[in-house]
NUMARVEX-722402 format. One record per residue (C-alpha): residue number from 1; x, y, z. Coordinates in steps of 0.02 Angstrom, whole numbers. Layout:
BEGIN
+------+--------+--------+--------+
: resi :      x :      y :      z :
+------+--------+--------+--------+
:  NUM :      X :      Y :      Z :
...
+------+--------+--------+--------+
END
This chain:
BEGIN
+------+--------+--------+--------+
: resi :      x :      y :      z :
+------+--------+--------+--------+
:    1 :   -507 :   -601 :  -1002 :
:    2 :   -457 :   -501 :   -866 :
:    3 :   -288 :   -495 :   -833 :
:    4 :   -185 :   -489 :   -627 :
:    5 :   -147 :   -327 :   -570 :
:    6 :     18 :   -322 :   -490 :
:    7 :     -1 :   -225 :   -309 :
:    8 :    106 :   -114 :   -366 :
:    9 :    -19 :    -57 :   -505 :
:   10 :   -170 :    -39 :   -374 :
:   11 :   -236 :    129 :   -334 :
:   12 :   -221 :    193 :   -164 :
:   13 :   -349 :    142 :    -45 :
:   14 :   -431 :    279 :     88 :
:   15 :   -353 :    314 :    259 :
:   16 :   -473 :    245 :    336 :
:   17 :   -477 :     73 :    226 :
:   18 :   -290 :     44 :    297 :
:   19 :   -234 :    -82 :    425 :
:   20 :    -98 :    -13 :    556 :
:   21 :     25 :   -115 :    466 :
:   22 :    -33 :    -36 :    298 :
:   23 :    -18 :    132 :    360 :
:   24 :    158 :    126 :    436 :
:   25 :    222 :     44 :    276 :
:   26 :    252 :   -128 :    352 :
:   27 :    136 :   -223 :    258 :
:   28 :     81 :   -204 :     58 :
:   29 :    -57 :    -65 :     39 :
:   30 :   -149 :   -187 :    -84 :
:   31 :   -137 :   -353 :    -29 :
:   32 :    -71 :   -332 :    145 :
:   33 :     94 :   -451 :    163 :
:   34 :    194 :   -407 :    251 :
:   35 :    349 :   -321 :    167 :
:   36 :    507 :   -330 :    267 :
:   37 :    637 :   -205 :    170 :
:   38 :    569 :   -260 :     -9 :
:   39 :    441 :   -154 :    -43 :
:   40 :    421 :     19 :   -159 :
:   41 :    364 :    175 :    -99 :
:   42 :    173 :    227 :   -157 :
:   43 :    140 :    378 :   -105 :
:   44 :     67 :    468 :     62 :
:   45 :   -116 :    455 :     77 :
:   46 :   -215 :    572 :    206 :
:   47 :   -351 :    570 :    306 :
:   48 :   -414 :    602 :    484 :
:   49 :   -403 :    513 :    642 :
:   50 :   -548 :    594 :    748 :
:   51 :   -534 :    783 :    714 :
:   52 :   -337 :    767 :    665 :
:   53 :   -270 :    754 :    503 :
:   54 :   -170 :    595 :    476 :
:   55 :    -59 :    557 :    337 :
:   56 :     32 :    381 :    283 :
:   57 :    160 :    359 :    176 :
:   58 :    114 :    174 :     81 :
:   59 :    210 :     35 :      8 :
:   60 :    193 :    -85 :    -87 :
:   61 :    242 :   -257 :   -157 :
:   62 :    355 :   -233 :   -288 :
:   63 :    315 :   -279 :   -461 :
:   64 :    359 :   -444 :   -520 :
:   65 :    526 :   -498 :   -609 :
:   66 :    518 :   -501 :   -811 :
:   67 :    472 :   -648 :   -857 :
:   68 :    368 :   -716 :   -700 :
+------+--------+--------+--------+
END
């Protein structure tokens, strides 16, 4: 049985795989809700717009209560 992943848990997706939203930390890297001031910091991922490098800095949903 496989079991849910919490978003929080997902690896980070490519630059290029990101919405807007996504890559200005707005929305959840993983499932793509948007977060409001709730979510947790992921990490930056990079990549290139045209010939420029481009870097986000992703977020998250954060992981559920214990318990839930």
């Amino acid at each position: 049985m496989i079991g849910i992943v919490d978003c929080a848990d997902m690896p980070l997706p490519e630059f290029s795989e990101l919405s807007r939203d996504q890559a200005s930390g707005r929305a959840c890297l993983a499932c793509g809700e948007p977060l409001g001031g709730g979510g947790i910091y992921r990490g930056t991922v990079w990549g290139f717009y045209g010939k420029a490098v481009a870097t986000a800095r992703v977020r998250s949903c954060p992981p559920p209560a214990a318990g839930r």
